[in-house]
C-alpha positions in Angstrom: 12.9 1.2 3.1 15.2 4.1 3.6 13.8 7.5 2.3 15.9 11.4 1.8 13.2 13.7 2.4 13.6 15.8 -0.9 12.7 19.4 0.8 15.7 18.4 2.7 19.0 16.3 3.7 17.7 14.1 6.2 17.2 10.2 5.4 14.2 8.0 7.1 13.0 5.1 7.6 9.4 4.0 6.3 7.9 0.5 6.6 4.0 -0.6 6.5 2.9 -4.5 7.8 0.1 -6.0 7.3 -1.0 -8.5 10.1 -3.8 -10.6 8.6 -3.8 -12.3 12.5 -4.8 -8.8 14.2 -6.1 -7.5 11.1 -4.5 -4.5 11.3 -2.2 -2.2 8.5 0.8 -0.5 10.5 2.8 2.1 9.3 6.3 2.9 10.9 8.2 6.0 10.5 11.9 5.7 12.4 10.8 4.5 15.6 6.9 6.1 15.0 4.7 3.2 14.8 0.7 3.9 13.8 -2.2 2.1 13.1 -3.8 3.3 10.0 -6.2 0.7 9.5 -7.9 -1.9 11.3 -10.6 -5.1 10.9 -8.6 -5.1 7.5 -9.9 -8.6 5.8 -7.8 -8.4 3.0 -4.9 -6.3 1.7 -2.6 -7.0 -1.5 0.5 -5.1 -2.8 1.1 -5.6 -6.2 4.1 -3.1 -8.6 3.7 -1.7 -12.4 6.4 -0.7 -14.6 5.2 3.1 -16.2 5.0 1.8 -19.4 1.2 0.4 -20.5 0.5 -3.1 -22.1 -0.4 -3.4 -25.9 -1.7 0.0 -26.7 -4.2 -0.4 -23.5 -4.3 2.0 -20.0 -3.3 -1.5 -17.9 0.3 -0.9 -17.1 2.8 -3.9 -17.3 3.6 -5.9 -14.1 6.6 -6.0 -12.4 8.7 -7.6 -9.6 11.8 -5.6 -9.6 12.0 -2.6 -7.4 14.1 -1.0 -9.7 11.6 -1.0 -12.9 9.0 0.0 -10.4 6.9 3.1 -11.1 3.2 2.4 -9.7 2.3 0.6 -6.8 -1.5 -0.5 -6.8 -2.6 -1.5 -3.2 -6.1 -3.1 -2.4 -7.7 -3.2 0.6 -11.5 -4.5 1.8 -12.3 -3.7 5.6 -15.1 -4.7 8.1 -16.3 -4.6 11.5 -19.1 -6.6 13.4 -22.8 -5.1 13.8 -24.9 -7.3 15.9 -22.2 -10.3 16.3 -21.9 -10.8 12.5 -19.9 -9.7 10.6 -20.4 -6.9 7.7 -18.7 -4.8 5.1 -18.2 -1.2 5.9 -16.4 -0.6 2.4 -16.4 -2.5 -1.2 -12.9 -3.5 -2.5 -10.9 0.0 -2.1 -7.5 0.7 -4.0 -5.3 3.4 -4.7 -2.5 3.9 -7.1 0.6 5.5 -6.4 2.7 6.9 -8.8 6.6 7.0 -7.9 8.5 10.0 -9.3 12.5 9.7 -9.6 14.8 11.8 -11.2 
């Protein structure tokens, strides 16, 4: 995705991947690549309109970018203690709100 910076004229390029394989969330800025999570079980994307669903605080669901106003991203990580494998987190999400003019 190709971002303007709005405090100035200059445009970006941000990307994240998720690599169930490695386990591993990577976020790349330009030519800037980062880990910024690892032993990631499980990670899921999903995109909201702004507007809420029958008189309810659940926003309506949406697969085009360009009705896209919230992303909701889910996440559960581990790591192994002793040789098995535990939790170090319940299921974690954040919401993002996207602003445009």
């Amino acid at each position: 995705m190709s971002c303007i910076n709005p405090g100035a004229t200059n445009t970006y390029t941000l990307a994240y991947t998720f690599n169930p394989a490695e386990k591993t969330l990577t976020r790349t800025l330009d030519n800037e690549t980062r880990v910024v999570l690892t032993q990631c079980d499980s990670l899921s994307w999903d995109m909201y309109q702004r507007n809420m669903s029958g008189g309810t605080d659940q926003p309506i669901p949406t697969t085009d970018p360009n009705e896209c106003k919230l992303i909701k991203i889910t996440w559960a990580c581990s790591r192994s203690i002793l040789g098995k494998t535990a939790n170090t987190e319940s299921v974690q999400s954040a919401e993002i709100m996207i602003r445009k003019k």
